[in-house]
N, C-alpha and C positions, 0 to 999 in steps of 0.2 A: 589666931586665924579665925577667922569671921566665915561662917557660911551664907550661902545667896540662895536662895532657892523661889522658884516657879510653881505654879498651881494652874491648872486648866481642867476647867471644871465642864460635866455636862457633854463629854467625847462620846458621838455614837458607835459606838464599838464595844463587843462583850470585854470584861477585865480578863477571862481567861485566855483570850487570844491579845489582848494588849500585855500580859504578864511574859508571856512566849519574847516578845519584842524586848520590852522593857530586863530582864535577863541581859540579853546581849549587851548591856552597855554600862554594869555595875562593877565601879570599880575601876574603870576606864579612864585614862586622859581625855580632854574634851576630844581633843582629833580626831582620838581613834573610836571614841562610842560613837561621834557623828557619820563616820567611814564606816563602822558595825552597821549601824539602823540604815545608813542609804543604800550599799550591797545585800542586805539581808531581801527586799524584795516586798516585805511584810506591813500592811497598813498600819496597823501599832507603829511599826517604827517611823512610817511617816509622819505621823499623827506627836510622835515622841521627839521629833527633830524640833518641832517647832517650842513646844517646852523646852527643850534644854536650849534651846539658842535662846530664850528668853530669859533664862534663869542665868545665862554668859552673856546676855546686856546688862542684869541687874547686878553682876560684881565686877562689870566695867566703870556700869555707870557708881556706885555708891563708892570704891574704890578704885584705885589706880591700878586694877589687876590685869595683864593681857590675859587672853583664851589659853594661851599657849602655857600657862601656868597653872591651869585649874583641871582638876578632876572631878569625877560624879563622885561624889559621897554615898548619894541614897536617891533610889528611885521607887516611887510608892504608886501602884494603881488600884485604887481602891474601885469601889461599886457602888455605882450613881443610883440614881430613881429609874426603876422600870416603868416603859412605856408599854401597856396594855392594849392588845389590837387583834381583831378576830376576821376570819373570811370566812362567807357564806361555803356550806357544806350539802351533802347532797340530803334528801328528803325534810329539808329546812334548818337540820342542824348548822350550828357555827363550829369554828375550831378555833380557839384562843391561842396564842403565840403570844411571846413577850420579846421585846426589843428592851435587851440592853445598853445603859449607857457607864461611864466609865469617870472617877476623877485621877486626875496625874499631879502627881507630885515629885521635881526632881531638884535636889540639894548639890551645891558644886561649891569647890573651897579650894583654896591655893593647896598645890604641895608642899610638902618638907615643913 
């Protein structure tokens, strides 16, 4: 059995709140992670629909797989490059924040 897996690189979103998401759905038939991440409510998981429905084109498309046959293997949100960004403060100081961003990686492969 061959795995398929998706990469989406560069997600504005911190990885600890994309990990929260990404949880829900390991281990899962495609069905039912795609019904976890769309009831769940949580931006990660939107953001995670789109990964894995790519990573279930890519073992349509290389193999004869349906959806209907594939699980998540492994889903991986690692930690992109921070974006560095400051607002004016009072008596001229700044205050520095970071914005993170986030990569996804989700692995799907036939069962049995």
């Amino acid at each position: 059995m061959a795995d398929y897996r998706a990469i989406t690189r560069f997600v504005r979103i911190s990885p600890r709140k994309a990990r929260l998401a990404a949880a829900l759905m390991r281990g899962l038939p495609v069905s039912a992670a795609r019904l976890q991440l769309q009831s769940s409510g949580l931006k990660g998981g939107r953001l995670l629909i789109k990964t894995l429905d790519s990573a279930v084109a890519n073992a349509e498309l290389q193999s004869d797989t349906s959806a209907e046959k594939l699980s998540v293997q492994e889903v991986r949100v690692d930690e992109g490059p921070r974006l560095k960004r400051a607002k004016p403060r009072s008596r001229g100081q700044r205050h520095a924040f970071v914005k993170r961003t986030s990569h996804f990686t989700v692995v799907v492969s036939a069962k049995g």
